[in-house]
C-alpha atoms as a printed R data frame, in Angstrom:
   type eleno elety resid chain resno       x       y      z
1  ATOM     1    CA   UNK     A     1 -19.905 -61.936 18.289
2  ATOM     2    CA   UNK     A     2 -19.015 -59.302 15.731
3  ATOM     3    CA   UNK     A     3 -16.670 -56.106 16.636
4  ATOM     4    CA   UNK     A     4 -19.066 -53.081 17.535
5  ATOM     5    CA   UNK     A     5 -17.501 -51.135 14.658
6  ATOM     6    CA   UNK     A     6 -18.151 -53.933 11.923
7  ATOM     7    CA   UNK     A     7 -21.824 -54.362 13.556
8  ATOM     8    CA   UNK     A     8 -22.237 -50.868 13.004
9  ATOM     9    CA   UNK     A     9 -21.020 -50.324  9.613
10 ATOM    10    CA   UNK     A    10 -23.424 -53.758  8.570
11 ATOM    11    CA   UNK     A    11 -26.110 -51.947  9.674
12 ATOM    12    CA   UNK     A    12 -25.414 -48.926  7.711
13 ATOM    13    CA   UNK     A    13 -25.455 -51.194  4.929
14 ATOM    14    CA   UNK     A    14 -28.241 -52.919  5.303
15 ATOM    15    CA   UNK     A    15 -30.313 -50.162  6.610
16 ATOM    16    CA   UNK     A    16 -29.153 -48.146  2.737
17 ATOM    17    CA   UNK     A    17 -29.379 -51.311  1.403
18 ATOM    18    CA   UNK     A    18 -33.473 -51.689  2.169
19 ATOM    19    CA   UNK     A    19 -34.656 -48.085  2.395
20 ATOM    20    CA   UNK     A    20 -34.878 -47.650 -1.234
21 ATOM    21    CA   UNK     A    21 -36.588 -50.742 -2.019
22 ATOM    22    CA   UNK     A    22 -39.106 -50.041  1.364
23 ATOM    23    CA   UNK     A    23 -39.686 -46.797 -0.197
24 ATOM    24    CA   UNK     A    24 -40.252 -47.339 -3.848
25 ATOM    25    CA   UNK     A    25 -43.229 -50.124 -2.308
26 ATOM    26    CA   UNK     A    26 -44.700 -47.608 -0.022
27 ATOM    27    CA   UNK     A    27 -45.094 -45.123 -2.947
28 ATOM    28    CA   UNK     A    28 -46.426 -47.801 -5.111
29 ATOM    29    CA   UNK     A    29 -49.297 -48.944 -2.609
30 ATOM    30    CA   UNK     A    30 -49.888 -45.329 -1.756
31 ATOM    31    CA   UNK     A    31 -51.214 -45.123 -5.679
32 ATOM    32    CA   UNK     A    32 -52.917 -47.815 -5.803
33 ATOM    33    CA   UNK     A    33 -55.158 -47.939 -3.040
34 ATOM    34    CA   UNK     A    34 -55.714 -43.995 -2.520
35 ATOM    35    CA   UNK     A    35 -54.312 -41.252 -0.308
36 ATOM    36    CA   UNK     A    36 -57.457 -41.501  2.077
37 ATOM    37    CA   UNK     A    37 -56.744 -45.482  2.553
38 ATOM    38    CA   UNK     A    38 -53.143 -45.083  2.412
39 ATOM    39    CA   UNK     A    39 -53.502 -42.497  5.416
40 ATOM    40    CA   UNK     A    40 -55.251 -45.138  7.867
41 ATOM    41    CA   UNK     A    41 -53.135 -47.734  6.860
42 ATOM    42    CA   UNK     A    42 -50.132 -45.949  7.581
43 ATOM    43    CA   UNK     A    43 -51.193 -44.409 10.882
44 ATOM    44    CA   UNK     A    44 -52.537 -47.665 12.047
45 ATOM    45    CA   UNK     A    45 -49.646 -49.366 11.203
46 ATOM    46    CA   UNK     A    46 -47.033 -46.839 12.700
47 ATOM    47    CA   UNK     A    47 -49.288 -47.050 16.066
48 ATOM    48    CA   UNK     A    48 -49.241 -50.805 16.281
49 ATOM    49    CA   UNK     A    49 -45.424 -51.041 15.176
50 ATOM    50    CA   UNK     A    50 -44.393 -48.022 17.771
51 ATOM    51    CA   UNK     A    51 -46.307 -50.082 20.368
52 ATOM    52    CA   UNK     A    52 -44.651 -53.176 19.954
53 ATOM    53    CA   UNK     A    53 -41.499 -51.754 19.764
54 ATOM    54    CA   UNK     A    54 -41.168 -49.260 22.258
55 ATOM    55    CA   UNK     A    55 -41.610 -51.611 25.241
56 ATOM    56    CA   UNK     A    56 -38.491 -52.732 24.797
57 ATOM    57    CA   UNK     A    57 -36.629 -49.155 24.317
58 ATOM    58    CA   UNK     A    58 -38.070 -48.026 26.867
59 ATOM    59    CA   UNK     A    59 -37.192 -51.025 29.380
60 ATOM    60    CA   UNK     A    60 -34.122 -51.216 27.684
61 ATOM    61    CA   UNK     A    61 -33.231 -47.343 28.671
62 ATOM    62    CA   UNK     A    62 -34.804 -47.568 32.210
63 ATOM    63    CA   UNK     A    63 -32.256 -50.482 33.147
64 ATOM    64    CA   UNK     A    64 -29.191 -49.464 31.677
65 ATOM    65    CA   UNK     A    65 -29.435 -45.656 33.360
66 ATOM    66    CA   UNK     A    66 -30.325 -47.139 36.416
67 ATOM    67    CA   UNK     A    67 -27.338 -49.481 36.520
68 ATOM    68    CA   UNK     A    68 -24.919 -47.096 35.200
69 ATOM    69    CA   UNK     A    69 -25.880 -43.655 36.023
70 ATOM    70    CA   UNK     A    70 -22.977 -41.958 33.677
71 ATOM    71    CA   UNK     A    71 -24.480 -39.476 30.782
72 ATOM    72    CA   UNK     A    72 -27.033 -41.253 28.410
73 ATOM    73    CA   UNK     A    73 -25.116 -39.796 25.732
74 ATOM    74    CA   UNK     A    74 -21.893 -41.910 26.537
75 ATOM    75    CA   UNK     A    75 -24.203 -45.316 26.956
76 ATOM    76    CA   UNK     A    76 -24.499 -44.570 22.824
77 ATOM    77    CA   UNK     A    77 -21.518 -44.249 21.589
């Protein structure tokens, strides 16, 4: 659909387009519910989100070395 290097530069954008904001919210909720709250929240969430979203990095990985057994780094460039 889009040229690789325009898909990557998007992303770039986007990605310092939404950090910011993402940040300036975590530190915000981090004051007002507590750094002991805050804590559980954050671990719980980075668990759930890091188990949803590995399963498909990992499958992901696993097929593409498999088919194509050239050095991983050259599958990311």
């Amino acid at each position: 659909m889009f040229p690789k290097q325009n898909h990557n530069t998007m992303m770039v954008f986007l990605n310092l387009l939404i950090k910011p904001l993402w940040l300036f919210i975590e530190i915000e909720l981090q004051n007002k519910v507590g750094i002991e709250h805050y804590g559980l929240y954050f671990a719980l969430f980075n668990l759930i989100l890091n188990m949803i979203l590995d399963a498909g990095i990992v499958n992901f990985n696993n097929k593409e070395i498999a088919r194509n057994p050239q050095p991983v780094v050259l599958l990311y460039i």
